[in-house]
TIDREN-487400 format. One record per residue (C-alpha): residue number from 1; x, y, z. Coordinates in nm, 3 decimals. Layout:
+-----+---------+---------+---------+
|   i |      c1 |      c2 |      c3 |
+-----+---------+---------+---------+
| NUM |       X |       Y |       Z |
...
+-----+---------+---------+---------+
//
This chain:
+-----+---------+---------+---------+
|   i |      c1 |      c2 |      c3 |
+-----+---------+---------+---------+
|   1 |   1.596 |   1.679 |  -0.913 |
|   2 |   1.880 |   1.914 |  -0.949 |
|   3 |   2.054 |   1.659 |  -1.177 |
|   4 |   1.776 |   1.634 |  -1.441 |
|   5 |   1.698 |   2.024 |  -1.386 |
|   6 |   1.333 |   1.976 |  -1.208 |
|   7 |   1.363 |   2.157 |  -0.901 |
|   8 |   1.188 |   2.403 |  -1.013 |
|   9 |   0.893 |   2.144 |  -1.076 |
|  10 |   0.910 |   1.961 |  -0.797 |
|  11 |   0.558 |   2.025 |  -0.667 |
|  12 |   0.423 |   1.944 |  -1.020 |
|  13 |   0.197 |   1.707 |  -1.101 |
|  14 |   0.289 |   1.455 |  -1.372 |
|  15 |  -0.095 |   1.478 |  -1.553 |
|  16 |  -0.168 |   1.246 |  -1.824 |
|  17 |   0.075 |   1.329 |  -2.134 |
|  18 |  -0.087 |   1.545 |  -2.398 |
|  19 |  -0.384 |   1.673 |  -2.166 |
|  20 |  -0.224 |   1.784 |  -1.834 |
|  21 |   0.086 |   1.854 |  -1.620 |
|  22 |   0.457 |   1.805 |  -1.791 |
|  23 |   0.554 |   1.835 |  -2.058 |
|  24 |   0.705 |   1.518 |  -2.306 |
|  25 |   1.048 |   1.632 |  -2.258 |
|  26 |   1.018 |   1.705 |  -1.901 |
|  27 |   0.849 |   1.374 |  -1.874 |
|  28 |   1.127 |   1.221 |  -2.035 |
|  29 |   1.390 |   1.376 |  -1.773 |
|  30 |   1.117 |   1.250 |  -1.472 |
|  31 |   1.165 |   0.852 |  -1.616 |
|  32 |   1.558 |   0.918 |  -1.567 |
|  33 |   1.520 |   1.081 |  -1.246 |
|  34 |   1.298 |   0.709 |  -1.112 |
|  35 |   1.577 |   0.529 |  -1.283 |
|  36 |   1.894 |   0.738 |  -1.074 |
|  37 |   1.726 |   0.678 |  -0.742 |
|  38 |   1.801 |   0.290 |  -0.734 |
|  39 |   2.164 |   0.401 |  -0.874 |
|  40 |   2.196 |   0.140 |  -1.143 |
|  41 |   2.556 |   0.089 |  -1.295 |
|  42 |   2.412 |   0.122 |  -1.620 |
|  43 |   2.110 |   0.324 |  -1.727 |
|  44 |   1.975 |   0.181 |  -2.110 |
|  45 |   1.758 |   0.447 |  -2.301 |
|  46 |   1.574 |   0.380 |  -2.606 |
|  47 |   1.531 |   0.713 |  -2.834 |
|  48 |   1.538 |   0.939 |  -2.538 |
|  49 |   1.510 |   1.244 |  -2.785 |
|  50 |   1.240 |   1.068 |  -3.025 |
|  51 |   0.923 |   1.274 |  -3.073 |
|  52 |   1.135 |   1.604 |  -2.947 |
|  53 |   1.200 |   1.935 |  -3.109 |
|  54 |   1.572 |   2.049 |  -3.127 |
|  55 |   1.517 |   2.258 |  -2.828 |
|  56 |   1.351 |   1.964 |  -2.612 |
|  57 |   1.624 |   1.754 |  -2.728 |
|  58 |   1.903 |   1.900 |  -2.621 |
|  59 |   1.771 |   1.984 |  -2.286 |
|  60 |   1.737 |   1.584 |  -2.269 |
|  61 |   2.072 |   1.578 |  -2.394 |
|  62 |   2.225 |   1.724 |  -2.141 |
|  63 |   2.014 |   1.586 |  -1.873 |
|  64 |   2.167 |   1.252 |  -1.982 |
|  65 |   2.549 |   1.402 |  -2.009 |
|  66 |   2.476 |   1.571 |  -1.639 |
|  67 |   2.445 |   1.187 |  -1.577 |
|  68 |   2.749 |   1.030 |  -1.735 |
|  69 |   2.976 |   1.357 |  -1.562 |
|  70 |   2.807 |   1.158 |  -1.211 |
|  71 |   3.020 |   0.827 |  -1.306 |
|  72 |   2.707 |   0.683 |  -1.469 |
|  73 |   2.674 |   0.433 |  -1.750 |
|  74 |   2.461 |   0.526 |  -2.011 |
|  75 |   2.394 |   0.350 |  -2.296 |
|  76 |   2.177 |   0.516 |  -2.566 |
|  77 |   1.960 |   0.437 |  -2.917 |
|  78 |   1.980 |   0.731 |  -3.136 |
|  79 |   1.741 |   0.801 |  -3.476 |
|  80 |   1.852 |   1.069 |  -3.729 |
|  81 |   2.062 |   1.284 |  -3.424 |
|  82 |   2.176 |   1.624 |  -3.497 |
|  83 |   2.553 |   1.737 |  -3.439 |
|  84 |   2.539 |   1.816 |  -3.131 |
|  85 |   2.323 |   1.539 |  -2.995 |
|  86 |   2.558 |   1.279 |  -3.176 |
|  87 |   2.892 |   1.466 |  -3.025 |
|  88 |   2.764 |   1.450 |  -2.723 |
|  89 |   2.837 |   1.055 |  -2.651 |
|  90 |   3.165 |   0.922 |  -2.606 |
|  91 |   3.164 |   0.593 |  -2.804 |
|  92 |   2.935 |   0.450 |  -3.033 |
|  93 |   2.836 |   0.090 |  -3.122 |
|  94 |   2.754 |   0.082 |  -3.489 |
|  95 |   2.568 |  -0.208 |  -3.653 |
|  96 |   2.413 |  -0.320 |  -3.981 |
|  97 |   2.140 |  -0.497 |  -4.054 |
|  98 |   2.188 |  -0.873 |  -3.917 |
|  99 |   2.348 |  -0.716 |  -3.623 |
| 100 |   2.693 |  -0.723 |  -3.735 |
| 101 |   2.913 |  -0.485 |  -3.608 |
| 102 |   3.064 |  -0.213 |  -3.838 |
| 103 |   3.212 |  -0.024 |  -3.547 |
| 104 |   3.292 |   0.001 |  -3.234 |
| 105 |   3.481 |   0.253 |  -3.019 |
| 106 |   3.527 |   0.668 |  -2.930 |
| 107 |   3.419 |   0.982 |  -3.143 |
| 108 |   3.708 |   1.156 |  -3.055 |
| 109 |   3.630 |   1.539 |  -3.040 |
| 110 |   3.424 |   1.630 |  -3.362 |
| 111 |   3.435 |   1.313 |  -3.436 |
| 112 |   3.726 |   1.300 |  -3.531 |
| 113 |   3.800 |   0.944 |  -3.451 |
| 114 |   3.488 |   0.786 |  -3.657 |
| 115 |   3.559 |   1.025 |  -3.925 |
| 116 |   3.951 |   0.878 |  -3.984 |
| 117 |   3.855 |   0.506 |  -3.901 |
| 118 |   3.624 |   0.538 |  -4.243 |
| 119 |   3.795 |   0.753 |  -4.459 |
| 120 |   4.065 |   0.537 |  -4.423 |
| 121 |   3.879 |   0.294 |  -4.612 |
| 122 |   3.932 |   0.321 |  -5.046 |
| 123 |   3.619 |   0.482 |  -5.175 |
| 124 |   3.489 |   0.652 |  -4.907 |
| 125 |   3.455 |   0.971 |  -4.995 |
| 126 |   3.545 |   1.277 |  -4.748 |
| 127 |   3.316 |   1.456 |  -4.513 |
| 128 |   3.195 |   1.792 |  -4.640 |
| 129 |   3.256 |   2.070 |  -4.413 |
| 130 |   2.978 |   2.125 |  -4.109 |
| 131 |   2.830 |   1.756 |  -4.275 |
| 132 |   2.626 |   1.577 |  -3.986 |
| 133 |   2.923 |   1.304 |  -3.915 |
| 134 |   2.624 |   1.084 |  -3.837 |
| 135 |   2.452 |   1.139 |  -4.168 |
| 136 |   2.785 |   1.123 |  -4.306 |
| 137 |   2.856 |   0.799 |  -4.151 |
| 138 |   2.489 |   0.606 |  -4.193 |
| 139 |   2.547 |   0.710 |  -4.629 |
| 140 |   2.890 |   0.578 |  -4.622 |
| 141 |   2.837 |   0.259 |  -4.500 |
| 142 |   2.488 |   0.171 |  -4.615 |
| 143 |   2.446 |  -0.143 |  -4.788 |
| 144 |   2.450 |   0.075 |  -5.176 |
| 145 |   2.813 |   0.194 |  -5.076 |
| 146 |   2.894 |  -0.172 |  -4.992 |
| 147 |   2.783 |  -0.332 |  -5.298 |
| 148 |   2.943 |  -0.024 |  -5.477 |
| 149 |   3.249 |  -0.096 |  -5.300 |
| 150 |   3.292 |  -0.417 |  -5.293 |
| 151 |   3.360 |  -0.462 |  -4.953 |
| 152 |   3.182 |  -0.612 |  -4.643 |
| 153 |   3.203 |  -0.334 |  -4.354 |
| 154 |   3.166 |  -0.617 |  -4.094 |
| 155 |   3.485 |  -0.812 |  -4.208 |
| 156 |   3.680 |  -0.537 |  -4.225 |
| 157 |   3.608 |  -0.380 |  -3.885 |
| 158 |   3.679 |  -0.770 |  -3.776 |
| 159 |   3.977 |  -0.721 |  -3.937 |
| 160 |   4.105 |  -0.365 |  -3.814 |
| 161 |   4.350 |  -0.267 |  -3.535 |
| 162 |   4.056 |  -0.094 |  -3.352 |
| 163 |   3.849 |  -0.404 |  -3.326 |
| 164 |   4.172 |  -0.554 |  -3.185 |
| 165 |   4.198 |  -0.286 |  -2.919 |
| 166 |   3.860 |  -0.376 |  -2.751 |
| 167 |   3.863 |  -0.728 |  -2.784 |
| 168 |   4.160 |  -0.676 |  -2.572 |
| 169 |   3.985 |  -0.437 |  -2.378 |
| 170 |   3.697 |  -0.653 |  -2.302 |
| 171 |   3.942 |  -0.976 |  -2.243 |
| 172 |   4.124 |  -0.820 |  -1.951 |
| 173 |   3.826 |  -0.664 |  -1.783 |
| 174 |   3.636 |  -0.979 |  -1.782 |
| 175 |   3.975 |  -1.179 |  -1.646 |
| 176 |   3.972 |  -0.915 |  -1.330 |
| 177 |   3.623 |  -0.898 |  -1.268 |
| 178 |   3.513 |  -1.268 |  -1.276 |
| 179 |   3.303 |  -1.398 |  -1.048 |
| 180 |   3.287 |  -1.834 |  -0.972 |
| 181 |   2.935 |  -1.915 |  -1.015 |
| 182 |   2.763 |  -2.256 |  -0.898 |
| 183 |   2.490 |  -2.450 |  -1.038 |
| 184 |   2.295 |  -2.400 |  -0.668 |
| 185 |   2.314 |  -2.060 |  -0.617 |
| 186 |   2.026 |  -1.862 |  -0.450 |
| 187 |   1.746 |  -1.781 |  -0.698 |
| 188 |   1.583 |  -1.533 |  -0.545 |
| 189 |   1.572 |  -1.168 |  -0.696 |
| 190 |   1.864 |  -1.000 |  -0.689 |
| 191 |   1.655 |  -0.632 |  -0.648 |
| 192 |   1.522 |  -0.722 |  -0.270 |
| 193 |   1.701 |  -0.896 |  -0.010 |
| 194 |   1.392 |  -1.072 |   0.050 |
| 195 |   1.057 |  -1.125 |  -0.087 |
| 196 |   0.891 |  -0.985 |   0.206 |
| 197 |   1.089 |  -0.637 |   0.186 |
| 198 |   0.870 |  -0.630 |  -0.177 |
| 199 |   0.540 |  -0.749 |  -0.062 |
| 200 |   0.493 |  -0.536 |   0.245 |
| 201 |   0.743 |  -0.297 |   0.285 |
| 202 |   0.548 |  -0.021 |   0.074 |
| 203 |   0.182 |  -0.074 |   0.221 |
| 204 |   0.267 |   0.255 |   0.447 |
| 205 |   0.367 |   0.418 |   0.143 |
| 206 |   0.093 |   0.316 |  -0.153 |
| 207 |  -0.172 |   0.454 |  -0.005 |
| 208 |  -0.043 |   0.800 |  -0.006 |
| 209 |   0.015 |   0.769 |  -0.368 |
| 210 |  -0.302 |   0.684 |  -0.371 |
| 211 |  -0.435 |   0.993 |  -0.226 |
| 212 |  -0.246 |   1.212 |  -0.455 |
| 213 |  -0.336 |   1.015 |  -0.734 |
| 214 |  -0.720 |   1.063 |  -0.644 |
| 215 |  -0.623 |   1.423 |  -0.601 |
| 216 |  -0.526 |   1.473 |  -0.902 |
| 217 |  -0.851 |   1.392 |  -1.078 |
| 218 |  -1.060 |   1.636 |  -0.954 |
| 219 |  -1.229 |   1.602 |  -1.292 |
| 220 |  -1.453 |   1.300 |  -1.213 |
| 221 |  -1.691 |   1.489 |  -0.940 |
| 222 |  -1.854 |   1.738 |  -1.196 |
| 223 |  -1.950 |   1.448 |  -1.432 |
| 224 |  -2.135 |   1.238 |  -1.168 |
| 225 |  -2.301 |   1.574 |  -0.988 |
| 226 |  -2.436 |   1.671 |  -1.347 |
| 227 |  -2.603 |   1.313 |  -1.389 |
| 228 |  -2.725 |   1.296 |  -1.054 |
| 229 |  -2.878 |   1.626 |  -1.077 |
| 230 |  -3.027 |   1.551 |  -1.407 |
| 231 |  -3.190 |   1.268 |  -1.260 |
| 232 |  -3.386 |   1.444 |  -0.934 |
| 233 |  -3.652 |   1.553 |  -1.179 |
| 234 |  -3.748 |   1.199 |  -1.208 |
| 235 |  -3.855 |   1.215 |  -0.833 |
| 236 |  -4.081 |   1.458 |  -0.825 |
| 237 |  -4.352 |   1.257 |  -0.997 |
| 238 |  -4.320 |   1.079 |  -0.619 |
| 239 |  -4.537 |   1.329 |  -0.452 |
| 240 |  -4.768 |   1.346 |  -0.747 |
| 241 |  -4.961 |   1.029 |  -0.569 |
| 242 |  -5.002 |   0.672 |  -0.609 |
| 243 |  -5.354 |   0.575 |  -0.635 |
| 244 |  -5.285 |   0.378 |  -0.937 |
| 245 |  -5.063 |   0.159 |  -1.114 |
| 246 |  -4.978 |   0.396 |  -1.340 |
| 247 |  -4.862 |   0.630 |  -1.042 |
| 248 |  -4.619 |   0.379 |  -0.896 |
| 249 |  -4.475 |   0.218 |  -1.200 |
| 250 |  -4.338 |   0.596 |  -1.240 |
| 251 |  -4.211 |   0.571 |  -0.911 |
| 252 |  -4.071 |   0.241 |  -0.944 |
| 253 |  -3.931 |   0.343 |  -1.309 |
| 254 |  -3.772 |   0.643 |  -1.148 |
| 255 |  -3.616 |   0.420 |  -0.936 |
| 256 |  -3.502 |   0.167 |  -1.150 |
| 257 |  -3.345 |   0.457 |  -1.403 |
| 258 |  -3.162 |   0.605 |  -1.106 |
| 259 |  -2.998 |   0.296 |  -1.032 |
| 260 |  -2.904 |   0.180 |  -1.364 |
| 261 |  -2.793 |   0.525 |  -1.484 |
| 262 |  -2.568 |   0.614 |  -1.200 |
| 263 |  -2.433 |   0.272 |  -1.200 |
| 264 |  -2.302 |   0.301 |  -1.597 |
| 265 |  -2.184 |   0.609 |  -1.514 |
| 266 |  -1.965 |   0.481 |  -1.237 |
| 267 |  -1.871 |   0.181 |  -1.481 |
| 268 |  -1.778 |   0.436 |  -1.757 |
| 269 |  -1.615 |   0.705 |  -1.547 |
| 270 |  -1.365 |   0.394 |  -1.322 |
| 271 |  -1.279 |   0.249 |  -1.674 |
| 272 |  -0.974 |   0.492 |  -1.770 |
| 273 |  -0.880 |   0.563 |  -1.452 |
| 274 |  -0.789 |   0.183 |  -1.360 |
| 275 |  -0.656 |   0.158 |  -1.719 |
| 276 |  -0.362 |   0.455 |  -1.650 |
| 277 |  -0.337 |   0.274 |  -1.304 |
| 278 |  -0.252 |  -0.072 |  -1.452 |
| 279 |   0.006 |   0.107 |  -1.648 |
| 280 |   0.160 |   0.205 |  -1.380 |
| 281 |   0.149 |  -0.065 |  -1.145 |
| 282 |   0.277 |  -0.324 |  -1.431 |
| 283 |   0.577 |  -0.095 |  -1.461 |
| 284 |   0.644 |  -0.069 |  -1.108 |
| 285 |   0.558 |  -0.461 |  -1.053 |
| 286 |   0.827 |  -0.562 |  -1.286 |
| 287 |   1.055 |  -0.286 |  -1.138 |
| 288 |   1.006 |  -0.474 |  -0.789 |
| 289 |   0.899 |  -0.248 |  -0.605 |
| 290 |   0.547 |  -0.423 |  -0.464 |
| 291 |   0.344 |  -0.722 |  -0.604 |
| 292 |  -0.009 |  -0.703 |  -0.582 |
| 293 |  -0.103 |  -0.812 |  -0.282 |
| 294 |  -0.008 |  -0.466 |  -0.077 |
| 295 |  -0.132 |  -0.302 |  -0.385 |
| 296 |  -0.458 |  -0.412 |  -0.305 |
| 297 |  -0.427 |  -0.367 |   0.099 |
| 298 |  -0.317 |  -0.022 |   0.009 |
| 299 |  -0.642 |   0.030 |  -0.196 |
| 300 |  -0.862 |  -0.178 |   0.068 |
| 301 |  -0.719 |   0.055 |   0.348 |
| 302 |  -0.786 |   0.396 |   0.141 |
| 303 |  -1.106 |   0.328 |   0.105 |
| 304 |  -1.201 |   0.197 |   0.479 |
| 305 |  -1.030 |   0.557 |   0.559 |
| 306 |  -1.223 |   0.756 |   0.326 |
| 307 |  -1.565 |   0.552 |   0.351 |
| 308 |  -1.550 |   0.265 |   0.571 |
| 309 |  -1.660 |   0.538 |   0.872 |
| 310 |  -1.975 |   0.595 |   0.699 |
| 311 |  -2.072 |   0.252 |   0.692 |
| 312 |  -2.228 |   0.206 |   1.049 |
| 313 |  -2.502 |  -0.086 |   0.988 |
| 314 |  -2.584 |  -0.369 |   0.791 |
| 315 |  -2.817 |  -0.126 |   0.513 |
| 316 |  -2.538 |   0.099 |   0.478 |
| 317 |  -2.314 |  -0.158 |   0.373 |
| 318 |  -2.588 |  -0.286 |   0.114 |
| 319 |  -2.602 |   0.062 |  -0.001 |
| 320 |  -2.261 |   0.088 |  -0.102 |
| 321 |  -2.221 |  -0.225 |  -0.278 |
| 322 |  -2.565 |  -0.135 |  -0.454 |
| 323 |  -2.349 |   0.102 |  -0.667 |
| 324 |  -1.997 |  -0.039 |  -0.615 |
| 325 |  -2.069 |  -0.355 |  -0.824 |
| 326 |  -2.104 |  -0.147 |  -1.134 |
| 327 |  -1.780 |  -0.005 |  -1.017 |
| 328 |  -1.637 |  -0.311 |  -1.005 |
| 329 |  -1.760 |  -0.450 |  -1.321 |
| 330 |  -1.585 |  -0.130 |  -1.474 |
| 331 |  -1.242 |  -0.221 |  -1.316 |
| 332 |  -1.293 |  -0.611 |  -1.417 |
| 333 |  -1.333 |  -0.516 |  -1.772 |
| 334 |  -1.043 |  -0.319 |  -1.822 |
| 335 |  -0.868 |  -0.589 |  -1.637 |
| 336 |  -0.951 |  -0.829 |  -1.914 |
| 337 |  -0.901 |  -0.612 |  -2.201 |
| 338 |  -0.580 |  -0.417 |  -2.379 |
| 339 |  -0.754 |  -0.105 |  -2.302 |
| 340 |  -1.044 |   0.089 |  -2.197 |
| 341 |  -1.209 |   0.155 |  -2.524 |
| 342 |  -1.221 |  -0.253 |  -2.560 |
| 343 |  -1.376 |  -0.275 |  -2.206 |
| 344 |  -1.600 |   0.028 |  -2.261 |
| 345 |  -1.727 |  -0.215 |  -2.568 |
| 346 |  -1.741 |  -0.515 |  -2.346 |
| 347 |  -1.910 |  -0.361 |  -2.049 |
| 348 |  -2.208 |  -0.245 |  -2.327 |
| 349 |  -2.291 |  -0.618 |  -2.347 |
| 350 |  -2.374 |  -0.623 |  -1.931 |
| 351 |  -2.564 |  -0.319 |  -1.956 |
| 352 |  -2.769 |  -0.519 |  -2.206 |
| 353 |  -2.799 |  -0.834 |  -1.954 |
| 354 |  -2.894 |  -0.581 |  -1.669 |
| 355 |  -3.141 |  -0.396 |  -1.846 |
| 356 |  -3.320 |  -0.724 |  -1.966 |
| 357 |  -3.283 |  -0.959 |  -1.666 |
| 358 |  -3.352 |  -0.618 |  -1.408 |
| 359 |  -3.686 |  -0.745 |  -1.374 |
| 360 |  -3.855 |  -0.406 |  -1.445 |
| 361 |  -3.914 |  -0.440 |  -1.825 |
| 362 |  -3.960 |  -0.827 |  -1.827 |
| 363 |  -4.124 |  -0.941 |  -1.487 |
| 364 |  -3.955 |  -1.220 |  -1.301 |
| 365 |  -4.260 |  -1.454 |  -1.369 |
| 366 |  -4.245 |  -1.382 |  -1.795 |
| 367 |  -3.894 |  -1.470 |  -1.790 |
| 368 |  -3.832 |  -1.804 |  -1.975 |
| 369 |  -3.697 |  -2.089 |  -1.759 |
| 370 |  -3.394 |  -2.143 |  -1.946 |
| 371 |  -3.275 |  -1.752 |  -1.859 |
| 372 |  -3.444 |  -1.747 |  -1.530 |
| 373 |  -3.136 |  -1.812 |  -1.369 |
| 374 |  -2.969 |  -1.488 |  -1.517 |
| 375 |  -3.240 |  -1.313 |  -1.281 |
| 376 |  -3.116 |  -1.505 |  -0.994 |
| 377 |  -2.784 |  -1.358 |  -1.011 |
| 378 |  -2.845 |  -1.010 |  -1.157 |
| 379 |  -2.702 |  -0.727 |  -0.904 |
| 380 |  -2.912 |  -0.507 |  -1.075 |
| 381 |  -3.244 |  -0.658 |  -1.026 |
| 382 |  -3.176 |  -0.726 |  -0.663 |
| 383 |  -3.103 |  -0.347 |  -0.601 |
| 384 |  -3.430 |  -0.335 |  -0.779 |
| 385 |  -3.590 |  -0.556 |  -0.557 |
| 386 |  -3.496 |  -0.423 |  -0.229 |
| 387 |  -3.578 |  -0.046 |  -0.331 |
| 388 |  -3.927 |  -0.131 |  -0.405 |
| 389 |  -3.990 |  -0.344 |  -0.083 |
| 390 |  -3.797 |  -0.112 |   0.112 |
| 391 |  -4.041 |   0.166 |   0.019 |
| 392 |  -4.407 |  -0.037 |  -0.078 |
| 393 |  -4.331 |  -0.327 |   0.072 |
| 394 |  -4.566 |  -0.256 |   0.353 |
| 395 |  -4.752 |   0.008 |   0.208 |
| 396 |  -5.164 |  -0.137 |   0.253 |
| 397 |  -5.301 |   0.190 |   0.123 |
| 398 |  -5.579 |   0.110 |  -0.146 |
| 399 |  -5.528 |   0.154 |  -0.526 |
| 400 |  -5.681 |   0.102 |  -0.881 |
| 401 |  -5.606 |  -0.173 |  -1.041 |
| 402 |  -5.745 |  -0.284 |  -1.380 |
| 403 |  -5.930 |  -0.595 |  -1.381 |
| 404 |  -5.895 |  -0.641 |  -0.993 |
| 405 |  -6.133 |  -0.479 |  -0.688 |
| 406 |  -5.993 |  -0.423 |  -0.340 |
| 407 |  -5.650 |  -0.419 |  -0.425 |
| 408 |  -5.343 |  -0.276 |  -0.203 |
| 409 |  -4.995 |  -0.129 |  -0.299 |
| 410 |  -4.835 |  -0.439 |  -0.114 |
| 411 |  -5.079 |  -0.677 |  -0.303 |
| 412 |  -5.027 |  -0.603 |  -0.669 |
+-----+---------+---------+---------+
//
């Protein structure tokens, strides 16, 4: 932390970028902070100072020369780099289109060493004075200044004493540090001495990323206590009475809106929540660190701590999975899609299914037979089901029916 100057934001949360928490060029010093912990040899950034002002920049800058000072490697991409971001690296590998190189070795201080390797070369012209050396160097070689030229940057570099120099470099470092290799070496991953160290060795710690992660979306609550407040009204028609059919099919609609409302809600509100969380475990997957299998025991054992208590008999558990399915269905979408406003699309069509195959709008019986068996396995209209027995289904109190005498709530 004291490296990449965050001490001071050490009890920060990261947020999502944009909305909450750090800032893009603190964020940026955070990914090279995860990267120094498993002390890699060499550390390969792409545009660390893209999308930065001058100020942000250099603060990155010198995050990542606070790093080379350690003995690090660090190997950089640069776009359009001011002075001082471009004097701040050692060497520099310099390519043209094709990937050839043009060249390949120190700066020197000022860059002085880049400077004299090209105006060395007939028709360059000289750097102005205070002249971005980069700039500088990007105009004299560009492919116009070739064909004006005459001359292929590529073959001379091939052709220089510097290129020389490292080839001999690079020919006597690879003759010391060989290594014999055999056709039946061990294939396993180099990152984990075993696969088990991977798949189990951070259960104790996922779920307390978990927990922070949950904590820091304290923003979810106030949406679902709105809706569920908006929806009580729809309950007091309950004590209004039910001496007709008209009565209860309020009561049952009531019942059937609650459901369905709450349960989109749950769909919509899970959906961009497990799509920053896939982020984040792919990048951590590929990293090594777990696979998903304790990802998901982590997940499984959060939730038996935070609910599983609750759940102390057989309805309680069908209670929970009467709202969890939509939850599911939320998580399975994003799963299947690049990203949540796809699966937001997606999940539309199932609240369509639901809503037709519920069994409250189109009765089980007026269903045609070849879409009955969409009723058969439709959460929803099961949840439907089992409210309205639950409460009526032994209800023998009298009530009006049109076109029928003697008739009971249980009956019709």
């Amino acid at each position: 932390m004291d490296l990449v100057e965050l001490d001071n934001l050490k009890d920060a949360i990261v947020g999502l970028p944009g909305v909450t928490g750090l800032s893009t060029e603190q964020r940026k010093r955070l990914t090279i902070a995860v990267e120094l912990v498993a002390n890699p040899s060499i550390i390969f950034m792409d545009e660390p100072t893209s999308s930065l002002d001058a100020r942000a920049a250099a603060i990155v800058m010198r995050t990542v020369r606070n790093t080379v000072d350690t003995g690090q490697t660090v190997v950089c991409t640069i776009y359009l780099p001011s002075i001082d971001i471009f004097e701040a690296f050692d060497e520099l590998l310099l390519m043209k289109r094709g990937g050839q190189v043009i060249y390949s070795g120190p700066l020197g201080r000022n860059s002085r060493k880049i400077i004299e390797y090209f105006e060395a070369i007939p028709g360059i012209p000289k750097i102005k004075e205070k002249y971005n050396p980069a700039t500088w160097m990007l105009e004299a070689s560009s492919v116009a200044a070739e064909v004006r030229l005459g001359i292929d940057f590529a073959e001379h570099y091939k052709s220089s004493s510097l290129h020389q120099v490292q080839t001999n470099t690079c020919t006597k470092q690879s003759s010391s540090e060989r290594v014999e290799c055999t056709s039946t070496g061990n294939k396993r991953p180099l990152f984990h001495i075993t696969i088990f160290s991977a798949q189990f060795g951070a259960i104790p710690i996922l779920p307390i990323e978990a927990v922070v992660d949950l904590l820091e979306k304290p923003r979810l609550q106030p949406r679902e206590d709105v809706l569920h407040l908006s929806l009580q009204p729809l309950w007091l028609d309950q004590f209004s009475g039910r001496d007709n059919t008209g009565d209860l099919t309020t009561i049952i609609g009531a019942m059937y809106a609650a459901v369905l409302f709450v349960g989109i809600n749950n769909c919509q509100t899970v959906q961009p929540v497990v799509a920053i969380e896939r982020t984040v475990f792919y990048r951590e997957k590929a990293a090594g660190m777990y696979s998903a299998l304790p990802y998901a025991m982590a997940q499984c054992i959060l939730w038996w701590a935070s609910n599983g208590q609750c759940i102390n008999s057989f309805g309680s558990f069908l209670y929970y999975i009467s709202f969890l399915y939509f939850t599911y269905y939320g998580m399975m979408t994003v799963s299947i899609t690049p990203n949540h406003q796809v699966a937001s699309i997606l999940a539309a069509t199932f609240y369509a299914l639901f809503n037709l195959f519920s069994g409250f709008f189109i009765p089980r019986l007026k269903i045609p037979k070849w879409w009955i068996w969409y009723y058969w396995i439709c959460q929803l209209a099961w949840t439907v089901y089992g409210l309205i027995v639950s409460q009526y289904g032994d209800v023998t109190d009298p009530i009006t029916v049109p076109g029928m005498k003697n008739s009971t709530t249980v009956q019709w």
